[in-house]
C-alpha positions as CSV (number, residue, x, y, z in Angstrom):
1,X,131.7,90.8,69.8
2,X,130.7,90.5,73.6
3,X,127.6,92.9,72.7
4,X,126.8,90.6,70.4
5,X,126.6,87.6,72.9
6,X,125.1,89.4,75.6
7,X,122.5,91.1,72.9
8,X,122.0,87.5,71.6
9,X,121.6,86.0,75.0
10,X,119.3,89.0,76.8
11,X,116.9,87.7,73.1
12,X,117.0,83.9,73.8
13,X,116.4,85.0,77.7
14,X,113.0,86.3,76.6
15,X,111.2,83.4,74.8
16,X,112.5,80.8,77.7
17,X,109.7,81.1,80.1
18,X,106.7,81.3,77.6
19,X,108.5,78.6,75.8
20,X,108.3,76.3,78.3
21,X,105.1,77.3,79.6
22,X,103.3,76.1,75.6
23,X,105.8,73.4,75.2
24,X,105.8,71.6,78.1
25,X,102.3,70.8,77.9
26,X,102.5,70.8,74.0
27,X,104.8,67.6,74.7
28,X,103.1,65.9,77.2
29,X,99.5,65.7,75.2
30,X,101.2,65.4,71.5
31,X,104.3,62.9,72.3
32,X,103.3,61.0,76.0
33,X,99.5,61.5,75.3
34,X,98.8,62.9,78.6
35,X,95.2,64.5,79.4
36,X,97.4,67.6,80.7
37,X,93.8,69.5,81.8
38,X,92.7,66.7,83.9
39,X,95.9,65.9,85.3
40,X,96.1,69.7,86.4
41,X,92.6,69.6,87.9
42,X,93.8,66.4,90.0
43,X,96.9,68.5,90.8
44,X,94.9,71.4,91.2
45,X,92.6,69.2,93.7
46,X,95.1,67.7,95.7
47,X,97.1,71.3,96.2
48,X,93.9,72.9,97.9
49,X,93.9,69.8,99.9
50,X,97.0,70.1,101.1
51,X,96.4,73.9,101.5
52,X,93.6,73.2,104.0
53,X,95.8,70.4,106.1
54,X,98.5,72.9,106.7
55,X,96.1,76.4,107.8
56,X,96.5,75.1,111.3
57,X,99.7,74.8,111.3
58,X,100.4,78.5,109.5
59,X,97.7,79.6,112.2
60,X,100.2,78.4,115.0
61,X,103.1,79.7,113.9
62,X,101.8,83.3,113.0
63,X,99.9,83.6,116.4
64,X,103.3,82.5,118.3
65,X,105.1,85.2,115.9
66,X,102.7,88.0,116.9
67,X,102.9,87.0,120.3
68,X,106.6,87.5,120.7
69,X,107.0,90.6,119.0
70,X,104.0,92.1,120.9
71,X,104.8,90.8,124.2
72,X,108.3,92.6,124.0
73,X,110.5,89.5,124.6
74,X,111.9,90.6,120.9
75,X,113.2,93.9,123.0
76,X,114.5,92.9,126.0
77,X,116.8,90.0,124.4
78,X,118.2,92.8,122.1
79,X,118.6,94.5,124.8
80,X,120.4,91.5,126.4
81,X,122.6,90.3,123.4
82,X,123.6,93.2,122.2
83,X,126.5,94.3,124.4
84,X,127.9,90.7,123.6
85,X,127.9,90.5,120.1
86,X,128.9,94.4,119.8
87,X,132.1,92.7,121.7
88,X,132.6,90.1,119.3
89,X,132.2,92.6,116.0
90,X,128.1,92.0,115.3
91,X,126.9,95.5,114.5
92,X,123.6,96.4,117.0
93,X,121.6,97.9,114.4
94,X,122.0,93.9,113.0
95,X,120.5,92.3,115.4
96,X,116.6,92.7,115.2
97,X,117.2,91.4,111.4
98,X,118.9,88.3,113.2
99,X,116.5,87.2,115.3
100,X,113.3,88.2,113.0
101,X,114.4,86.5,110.0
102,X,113.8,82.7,111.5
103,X,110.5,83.7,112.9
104,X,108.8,86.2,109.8
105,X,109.4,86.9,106.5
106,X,107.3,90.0,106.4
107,X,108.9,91.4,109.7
108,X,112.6,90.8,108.5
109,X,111.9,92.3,105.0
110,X,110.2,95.8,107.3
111,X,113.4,95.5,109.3
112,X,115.7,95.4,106.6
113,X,113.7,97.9,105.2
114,X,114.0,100.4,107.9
115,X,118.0,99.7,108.4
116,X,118.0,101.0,104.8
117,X,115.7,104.1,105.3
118,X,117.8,104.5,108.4
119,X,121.2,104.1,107.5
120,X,121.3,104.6,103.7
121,X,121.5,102.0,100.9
122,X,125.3,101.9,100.8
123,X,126.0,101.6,104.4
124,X,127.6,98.9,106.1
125,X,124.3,98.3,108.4
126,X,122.3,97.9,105.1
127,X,124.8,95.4,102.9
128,X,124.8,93.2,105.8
129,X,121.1,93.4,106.7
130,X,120.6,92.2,102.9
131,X,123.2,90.0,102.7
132,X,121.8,88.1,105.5
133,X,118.4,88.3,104.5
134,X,119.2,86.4,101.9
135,X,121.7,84.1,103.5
136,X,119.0,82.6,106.0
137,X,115.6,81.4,105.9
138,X,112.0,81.8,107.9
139,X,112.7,78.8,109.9
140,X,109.6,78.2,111.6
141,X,107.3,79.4,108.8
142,X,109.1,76.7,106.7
143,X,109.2,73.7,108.9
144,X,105.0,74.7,109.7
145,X,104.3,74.3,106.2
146,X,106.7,71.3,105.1
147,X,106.0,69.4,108.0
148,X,102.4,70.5,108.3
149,X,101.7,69.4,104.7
150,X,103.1,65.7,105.7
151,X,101.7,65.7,108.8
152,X,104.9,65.6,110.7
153,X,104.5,66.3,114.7
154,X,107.4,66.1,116.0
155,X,110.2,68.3,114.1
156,X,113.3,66.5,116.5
157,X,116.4,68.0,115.0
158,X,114.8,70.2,112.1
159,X,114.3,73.0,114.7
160,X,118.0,73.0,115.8
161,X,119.7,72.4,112.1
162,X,117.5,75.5,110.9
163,X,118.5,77.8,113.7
164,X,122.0,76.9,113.6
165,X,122.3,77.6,110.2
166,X,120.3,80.9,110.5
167,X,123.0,81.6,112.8
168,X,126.1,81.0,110.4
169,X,124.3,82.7,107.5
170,X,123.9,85.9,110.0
171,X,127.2,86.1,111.1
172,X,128.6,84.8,107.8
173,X,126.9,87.9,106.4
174,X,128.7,90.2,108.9
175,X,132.1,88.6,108.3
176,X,131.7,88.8,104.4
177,X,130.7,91.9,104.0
178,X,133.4,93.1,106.3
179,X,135.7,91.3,104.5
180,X,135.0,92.1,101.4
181,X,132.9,95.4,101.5
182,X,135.4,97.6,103.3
């Protein structure tokens, strides 16, 4: 009977996405009438606008990325915090994940992808690298296009609210998994 459901289900799960993708715009010019081609070229339009405000603003952000790993300020504050949270339980191999994820997306998924190559995909290292991965967010890429987009300038307490949760999904991740993983 539960093959059944799921067999049923896994069937309906197919036609969702191309359902929707005829039907919503089936509906919008049969029932509400809408021109749905125009209205996607203004859309269209005003998304490449947008696109173009916000390049300086990805620009900034990449440039002050680069410059942080390259410099080697990424090392020497491993270097520094790692006796300190290998005191308080946060495994070493960890931390580069930690303090990449808020600044690059690209350079926390190559991080995460090395603690796997390194450590093996069932290893402690690598559950908690993923788990935080996807417990925390690229901070700063975020806010440069969400605020760049609006034109904000001054981010206030965006900056601090997005690092302090990156920070309780990272060591939310290491108490989780070492909760529930060993």
């Amino acid at each position: 009977m539960i093959e059944f459901v799921v067999e049923g289900l896994s069937n309906i799960a197919r036609y969702i996405i191309p359902s929707l993708l005829v039907g919503i715009p089936f509906y919008a010019l049969a029932v509400k009438k809408v021109p749905v081609y125009e209205v996607f070229v203004v859309g269209a339009k005003d998304g490449f606008t947008i696109a173009v405000r916000i390049i300086p603003y990805l620009v900034a952000i990449l440039v002050a990325v680069g410059m942080f790993r390259a410099s080697g300020a990424l090392d020497l504050l491993l270097e520094f915090l790692a006796p300190v949270l290998n005191f308080i339980g946060f495994p070493a191999e960890n931390l580069p994940l930690a303090l990449m994820r808020p600044l690059s997306g690209s350079g926390s998924l190559g991080l995460l992808t090395d603690l796997v190559n390194t450590h093996g995909v069932d290893s402690m290292a690598a559950k908690i690298g993923a788990t935080m991965y996807g417990s925390s967010e690229t901070t700063f890429y975020v806010l440069a296009v969400y605020f760049g987009s609006v034109g904000v300038v001054r981010s206030r307490h965006a900056i601090p609210a997005g690092l302090f949760a990156d920070a309780v999904g990272a060591f939310s991740a290491v108490y989780l998994c070492k909760l529930l993983l060993i």
